[in-house]
C-alpha positions in Angstrom: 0.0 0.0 0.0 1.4 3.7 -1.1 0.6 6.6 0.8 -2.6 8.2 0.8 -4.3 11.8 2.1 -7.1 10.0 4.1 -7.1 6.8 5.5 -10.9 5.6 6.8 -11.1 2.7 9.3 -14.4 0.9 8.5 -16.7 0.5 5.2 -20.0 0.8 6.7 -22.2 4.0 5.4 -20.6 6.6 6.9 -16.8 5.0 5.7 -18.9 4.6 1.9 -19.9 7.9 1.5 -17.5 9.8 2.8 -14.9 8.0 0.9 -16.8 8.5 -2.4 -17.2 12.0 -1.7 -13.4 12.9 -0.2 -12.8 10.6 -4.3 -14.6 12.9 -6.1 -12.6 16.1 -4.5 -9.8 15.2 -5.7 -8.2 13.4 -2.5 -6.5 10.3 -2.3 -8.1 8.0 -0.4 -8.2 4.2 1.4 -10.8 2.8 3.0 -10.0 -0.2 4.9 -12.6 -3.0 6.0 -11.6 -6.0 8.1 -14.7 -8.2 6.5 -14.6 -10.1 3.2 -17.8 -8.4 2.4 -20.6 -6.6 3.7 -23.5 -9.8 4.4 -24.2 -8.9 7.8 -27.6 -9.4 9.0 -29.3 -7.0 11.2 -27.2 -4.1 10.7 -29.6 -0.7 10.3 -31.5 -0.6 7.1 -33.3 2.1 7.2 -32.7 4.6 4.4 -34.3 7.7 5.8 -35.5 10.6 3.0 -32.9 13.1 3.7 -30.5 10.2 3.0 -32.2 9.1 -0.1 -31.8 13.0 -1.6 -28.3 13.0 -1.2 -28.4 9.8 -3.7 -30.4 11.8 -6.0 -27.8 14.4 -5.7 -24.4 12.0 -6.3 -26.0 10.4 -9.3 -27.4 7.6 -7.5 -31.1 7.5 -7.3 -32.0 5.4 -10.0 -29.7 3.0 -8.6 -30.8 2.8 -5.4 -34.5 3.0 -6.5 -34.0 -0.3 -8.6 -32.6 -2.0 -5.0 -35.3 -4.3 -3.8 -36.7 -2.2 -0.8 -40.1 -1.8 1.6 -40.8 1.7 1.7 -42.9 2.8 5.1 -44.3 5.6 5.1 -45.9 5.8 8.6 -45.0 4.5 12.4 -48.9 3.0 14.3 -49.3 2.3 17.2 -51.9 -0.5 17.7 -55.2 0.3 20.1 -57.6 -1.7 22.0 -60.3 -1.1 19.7 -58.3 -2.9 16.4 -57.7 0.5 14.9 -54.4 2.7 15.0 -53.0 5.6 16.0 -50.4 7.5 13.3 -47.2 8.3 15.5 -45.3 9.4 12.8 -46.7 10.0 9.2 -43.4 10.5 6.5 -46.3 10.9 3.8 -46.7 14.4 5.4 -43.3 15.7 4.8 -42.4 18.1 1.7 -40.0 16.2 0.6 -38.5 14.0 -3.0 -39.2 10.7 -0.6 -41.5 10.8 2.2 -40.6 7.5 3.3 -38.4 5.4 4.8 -36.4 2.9 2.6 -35.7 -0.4 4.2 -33.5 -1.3 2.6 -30.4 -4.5 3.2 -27.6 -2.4 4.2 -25.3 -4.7 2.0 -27.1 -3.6 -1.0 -26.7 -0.1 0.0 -22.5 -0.5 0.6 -22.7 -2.5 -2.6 -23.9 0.6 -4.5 -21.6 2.5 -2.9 -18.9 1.3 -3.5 -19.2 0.5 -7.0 -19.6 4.3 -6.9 -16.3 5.1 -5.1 -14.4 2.6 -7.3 -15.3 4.6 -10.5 -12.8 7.4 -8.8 -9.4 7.1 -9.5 -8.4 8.3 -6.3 -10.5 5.7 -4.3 -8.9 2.1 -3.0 -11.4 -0.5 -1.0 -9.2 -2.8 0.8 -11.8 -5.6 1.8 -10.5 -8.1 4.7 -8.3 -5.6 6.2 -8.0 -5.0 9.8 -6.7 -1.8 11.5 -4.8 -3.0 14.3 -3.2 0.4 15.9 -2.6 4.0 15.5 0.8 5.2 14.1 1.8 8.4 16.0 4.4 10.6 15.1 5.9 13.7 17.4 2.4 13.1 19.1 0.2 12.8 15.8 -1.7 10.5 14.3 0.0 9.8 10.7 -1.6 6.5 10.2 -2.6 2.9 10.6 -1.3 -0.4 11.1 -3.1 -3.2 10.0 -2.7 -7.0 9.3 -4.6 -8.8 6.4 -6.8 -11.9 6.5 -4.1 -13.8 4.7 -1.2 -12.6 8.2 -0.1 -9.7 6.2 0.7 -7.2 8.5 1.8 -3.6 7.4 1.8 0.2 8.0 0.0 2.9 5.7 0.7 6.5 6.4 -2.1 9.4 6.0 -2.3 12.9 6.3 -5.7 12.2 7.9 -7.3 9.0 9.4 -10.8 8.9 10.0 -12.6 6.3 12.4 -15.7 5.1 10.6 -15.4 1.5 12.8 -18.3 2.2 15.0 -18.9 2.4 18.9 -15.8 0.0 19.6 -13.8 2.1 17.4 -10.0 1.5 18.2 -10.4 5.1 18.3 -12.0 5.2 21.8 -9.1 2.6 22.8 -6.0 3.5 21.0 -6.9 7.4 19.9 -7.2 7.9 23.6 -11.0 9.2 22.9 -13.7 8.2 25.6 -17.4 8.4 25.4 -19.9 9.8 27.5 -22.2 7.1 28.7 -26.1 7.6 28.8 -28.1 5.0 31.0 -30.5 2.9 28.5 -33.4 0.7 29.9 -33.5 -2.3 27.2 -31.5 -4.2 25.2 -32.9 -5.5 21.4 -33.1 -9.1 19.6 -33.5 -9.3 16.2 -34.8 -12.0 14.4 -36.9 -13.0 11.6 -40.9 -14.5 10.9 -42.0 -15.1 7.7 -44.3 -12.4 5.7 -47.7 -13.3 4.1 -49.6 -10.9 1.4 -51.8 -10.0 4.1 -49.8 -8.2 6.4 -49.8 -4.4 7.5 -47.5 -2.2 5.9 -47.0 0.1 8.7 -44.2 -0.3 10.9 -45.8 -1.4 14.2 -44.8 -1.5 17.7 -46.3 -4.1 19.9 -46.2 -3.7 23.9 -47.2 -6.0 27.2 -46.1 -5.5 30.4 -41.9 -6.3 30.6 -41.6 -6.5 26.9 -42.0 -4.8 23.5 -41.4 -5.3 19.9 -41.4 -3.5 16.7 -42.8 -5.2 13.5 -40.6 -4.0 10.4 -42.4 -5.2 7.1 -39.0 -6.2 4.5 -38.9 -7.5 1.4 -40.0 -11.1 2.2 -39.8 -11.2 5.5 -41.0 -9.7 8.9 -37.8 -8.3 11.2 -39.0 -7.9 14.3 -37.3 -6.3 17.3 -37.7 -7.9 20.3 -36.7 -5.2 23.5 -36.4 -5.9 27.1 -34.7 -4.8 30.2 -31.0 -4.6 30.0 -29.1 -7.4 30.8 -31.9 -10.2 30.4 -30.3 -11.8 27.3 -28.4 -14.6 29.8 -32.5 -15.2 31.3 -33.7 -15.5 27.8 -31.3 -17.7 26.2 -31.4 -20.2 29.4 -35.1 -20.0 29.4 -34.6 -21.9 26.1 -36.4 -21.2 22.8 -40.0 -22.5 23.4 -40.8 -20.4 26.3 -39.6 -17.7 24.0 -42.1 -18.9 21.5 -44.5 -18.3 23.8 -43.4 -14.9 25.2 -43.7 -14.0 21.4 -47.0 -15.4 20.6 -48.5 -13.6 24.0 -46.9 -10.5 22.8 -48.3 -10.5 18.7 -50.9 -13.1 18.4 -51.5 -12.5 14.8 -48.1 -13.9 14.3 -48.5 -16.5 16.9 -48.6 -19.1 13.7 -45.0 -18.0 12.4 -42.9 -17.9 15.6 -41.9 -21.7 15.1 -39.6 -20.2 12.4 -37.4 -19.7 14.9 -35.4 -22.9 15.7 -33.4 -22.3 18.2 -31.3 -19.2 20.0 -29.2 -19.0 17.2 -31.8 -17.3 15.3 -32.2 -14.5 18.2 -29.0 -11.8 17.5 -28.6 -9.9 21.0 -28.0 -6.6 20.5 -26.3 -4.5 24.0 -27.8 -1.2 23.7 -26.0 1.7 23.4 -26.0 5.7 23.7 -22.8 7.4 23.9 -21.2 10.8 22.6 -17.6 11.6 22.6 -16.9 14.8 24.4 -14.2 15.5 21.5 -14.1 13.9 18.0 -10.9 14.4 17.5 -7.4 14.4 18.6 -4.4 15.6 16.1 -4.7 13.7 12.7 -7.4 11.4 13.7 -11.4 12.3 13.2 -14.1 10.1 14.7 -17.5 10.2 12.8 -21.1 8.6 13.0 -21.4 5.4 15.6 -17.3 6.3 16.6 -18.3 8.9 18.0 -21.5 8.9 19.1 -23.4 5.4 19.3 -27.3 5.8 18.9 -30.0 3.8 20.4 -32.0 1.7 17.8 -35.2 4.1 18.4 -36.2 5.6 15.2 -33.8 4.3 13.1 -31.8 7.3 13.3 -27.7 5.5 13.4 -27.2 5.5 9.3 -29.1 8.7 8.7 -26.8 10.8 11.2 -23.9 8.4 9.8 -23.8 9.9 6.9 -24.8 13.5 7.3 -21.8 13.5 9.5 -19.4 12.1 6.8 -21.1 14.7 4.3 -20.5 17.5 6.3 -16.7 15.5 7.0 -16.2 15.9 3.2 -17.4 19.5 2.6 -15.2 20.8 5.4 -12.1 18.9 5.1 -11.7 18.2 1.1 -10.1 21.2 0.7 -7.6 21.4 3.9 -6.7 17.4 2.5 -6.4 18.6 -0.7 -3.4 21.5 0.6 -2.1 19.1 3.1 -2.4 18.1 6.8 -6.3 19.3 8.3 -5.5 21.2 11.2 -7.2 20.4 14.8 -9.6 23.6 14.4 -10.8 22.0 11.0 -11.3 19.0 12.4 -12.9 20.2 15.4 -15.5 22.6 12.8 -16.9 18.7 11.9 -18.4 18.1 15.5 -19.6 21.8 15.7 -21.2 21.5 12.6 -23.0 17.9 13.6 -23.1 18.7 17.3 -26.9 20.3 17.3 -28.8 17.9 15.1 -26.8 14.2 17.1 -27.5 16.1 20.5 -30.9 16.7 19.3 -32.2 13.1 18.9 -29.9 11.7 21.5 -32.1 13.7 23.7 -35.3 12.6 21.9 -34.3 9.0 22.1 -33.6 9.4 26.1 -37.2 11.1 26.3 -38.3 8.0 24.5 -36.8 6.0 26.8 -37.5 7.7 30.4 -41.1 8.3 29.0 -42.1 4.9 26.6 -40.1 2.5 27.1 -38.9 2.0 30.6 -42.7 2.4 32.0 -43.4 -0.3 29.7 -41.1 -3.0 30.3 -41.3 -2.0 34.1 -45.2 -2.6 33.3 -46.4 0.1 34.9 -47.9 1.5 31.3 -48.4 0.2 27.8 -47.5 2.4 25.2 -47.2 6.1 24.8 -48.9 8.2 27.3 -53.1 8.3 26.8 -52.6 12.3 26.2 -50.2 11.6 23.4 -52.5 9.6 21.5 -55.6 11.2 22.2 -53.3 14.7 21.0 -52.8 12.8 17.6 -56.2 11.1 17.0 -57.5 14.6 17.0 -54.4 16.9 15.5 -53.3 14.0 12.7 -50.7 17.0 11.3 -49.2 16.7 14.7 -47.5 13.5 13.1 -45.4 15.1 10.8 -43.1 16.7 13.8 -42.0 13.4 14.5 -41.7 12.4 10.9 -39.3 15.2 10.3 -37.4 15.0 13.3 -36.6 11.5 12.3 -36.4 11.3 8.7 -34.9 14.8 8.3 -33.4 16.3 10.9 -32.8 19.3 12.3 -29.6 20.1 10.3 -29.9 17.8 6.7 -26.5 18.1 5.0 -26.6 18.5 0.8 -23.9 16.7 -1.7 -21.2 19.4 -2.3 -20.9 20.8 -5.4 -17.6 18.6 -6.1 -19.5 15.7 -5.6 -22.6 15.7 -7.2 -23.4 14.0 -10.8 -25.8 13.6 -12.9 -28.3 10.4 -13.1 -26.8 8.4 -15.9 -28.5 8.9 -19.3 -31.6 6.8 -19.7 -32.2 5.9 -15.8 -35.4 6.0 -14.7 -36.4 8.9 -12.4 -36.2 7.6 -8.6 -39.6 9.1 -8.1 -41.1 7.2 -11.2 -39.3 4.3 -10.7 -42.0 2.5 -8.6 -45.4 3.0 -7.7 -46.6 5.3 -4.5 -45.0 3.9 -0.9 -46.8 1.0 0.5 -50.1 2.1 3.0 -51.3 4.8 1.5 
């Protein structure tokens, strides 16, 4: 490996884009991922609409639009009478997609990086592990790494970007630590199989101790499965049948489709997380999206602040890493610029959590609050705020001008591409 401007640890979406973008200005750049490939199940896949612009703006659109997807347009919650209340309503937003993409994240990275490898300034090194930090008169200057096959090496960079996530060797060996926030659950994630029938919505389901969240994909029903923090050893003892149960009590209409679930093995624990660095950087190293601020999974916010961050990364430090060496104030104009907007729904989320979710695997409530719901039952519009706040955000970052392309000739325009989102 030669020298490069920017080095970035980790190819999920905010590694992808901001290594396409840094490409197209000009930079040299290497983005190195310790996986043979992206096939991870239940990583985030939610493509949120500010997201999906920026794709219109890079060229990418069509592209994405021909991935096979679920697009939800609305968050329910479920009432006693078999109707709904609309939590959140994306069809009410002003926007080119008023809807949420799910979308696998593998296709996503697949698209990207197709993207970035068009740029001659772009190398993906697949099944390559950053090991360490290389310091030099108290810098960072670069990486070590070993490769799948043992080999081990160095690679120098003006810059070196942690995209790696919230165990980013950046919190260990950058010397970066994160402010912990107290979380009530933990999430499982599995899958039940999806029938013609089923509602389109995305649907939380609540009893007293437990929750879940009904995600309609292409094929399939994921379904998260929350409870109180540190439960997963109870769970997994308990054994799978009495989590059969637990399941059926929980969503009887899918009572029929829980004995797709074989064993443990098909439950993924997830240890829930909120965190924020107090700095993002430290001399030559930047930490961006879950590295330096890990997000709860409540509204499938982590991508959609993942890669604002890295767009913002790009439009504020192509430039300085075109001339050279970024200086700490430029790095430190990054978390200034993302600061509002990932403090914003960090404190949403821990609302969400003090105020939804803890009452309701305590059981002493089940679901939102009655004055929320009877607020929304008669103000509908009042479901929009929610929609934006989660599908927007309070600071959306464009495509800079260095970056953005046109659709390639012939593509079909992402807004014609398939018929109007599903449920409505």
């Amino acid at each position: 490996m030669t020298d490069r401007n920017c080095v970035i640890v980790g190819g999920g979406p905010a590694g992808m884009v901001l290594g396409l973008l840094l490409a197209r200005a000009g930079v040299r750049v290497s983005v190195l991922e310790r996986h043979g490939d992206f096939l991870r199940d239940f990583r985030g896949d939610t493509v949120h609409p500010s997201t999906q612009r920026l794709l219109d703006e890079l060229g990418l659109g069509p592209a994405f639009t021909a991935l096979p997807q679920t697009r939800l347009d609305r968050v329910a919650w479920p009432t006693d009478d078999g109707g709904s209340v609309v939590l959140a309503d994306f069809g009410r937003l002003r926007v080119p997609h008023p809807y949420l993409a799910m979308v696998p994240q593998w296709d996503l990275l697949d698209l990207l990086a197709a993207a970035a490898r068009q740029e001659p300034n772009f190398t993906l090194r697949m099944r390559t592990e950053v090991t360490g930090l290389l310091r030099e008169s108290g810098r960072v200057c670069g990486v070590r790494y070993h490769t799948e096959d043992g080999i081990t090496g160095q690679l120098p960079a003006d810059l070196v970007v942690a995209c790696d996530g919230r165990r980013s060797i950046a919190h260990t060996d950058g010397g970066l630590r994160p402010r912990e926030f107290r979380v009530p659950m933990d999430a499982w994630w599995f899958r039940l199989p999806r029938s013609a029938g089923d509602d389109v919505a995305l649907t939380p389901r609540a009893a007293p101790g437990r929750a879940a969240v009904v995600i309609p994909r292409e094929g399939y029903l994921q379904v998260a499965y929350l409870a109180r923090k540190g439960t997963d050893p109870r769970l997994r003892a308990a054994g799978i049948e009495r989590f059969r149960r637990e399941l059926a009590e929980l969503m009887p209409d899918l009572a029929d489709r829980v004995g797709a679930l074989r064993s443990m093995d098909d439950v993924r624990h997830l240890d829930v997380r909120l965190n924020r660095l107090r700095r993002w950087h430290t001399a030559g190293l930047l930490c961006i999206g879950d590295a330096a601020h890990a997000m709860s999974p409540v509204g499938g916010v982590g991508i959609n602040l993942a890669v604002q961050d890295a767009v913002a990364a790009a439009a504020l430090l192509a430039g300085p890493l075109r001339r050279g060496r970024p200086t700490g104030s430029q790095l430190a104009a990054v978390r200034a610029r993302r600061l509002l907007p990932t403090v914003a729904v960090q404190v949403l989320q821990r609302v969400m959590h003090r105020g939804l979710i803890a009452p309701t695997l305590a059981g002493r409530r089940i679901g939102p609050p009655a004055p929320v719901l009877a607020a929304l039952r008669r103000l509908p519009w009042l479901s929009a705020v929610p929609a934006y706040l989660i599908g927007v955000g309070l600071r959306p970052e464009h495509a800079p001008p260095f970056a953005r392309r046109p659709a390639p000739p012939g593509s079909v325009p992402a807004r014609a591409a398939h018929d109007a989102p599903a449920g409505r």
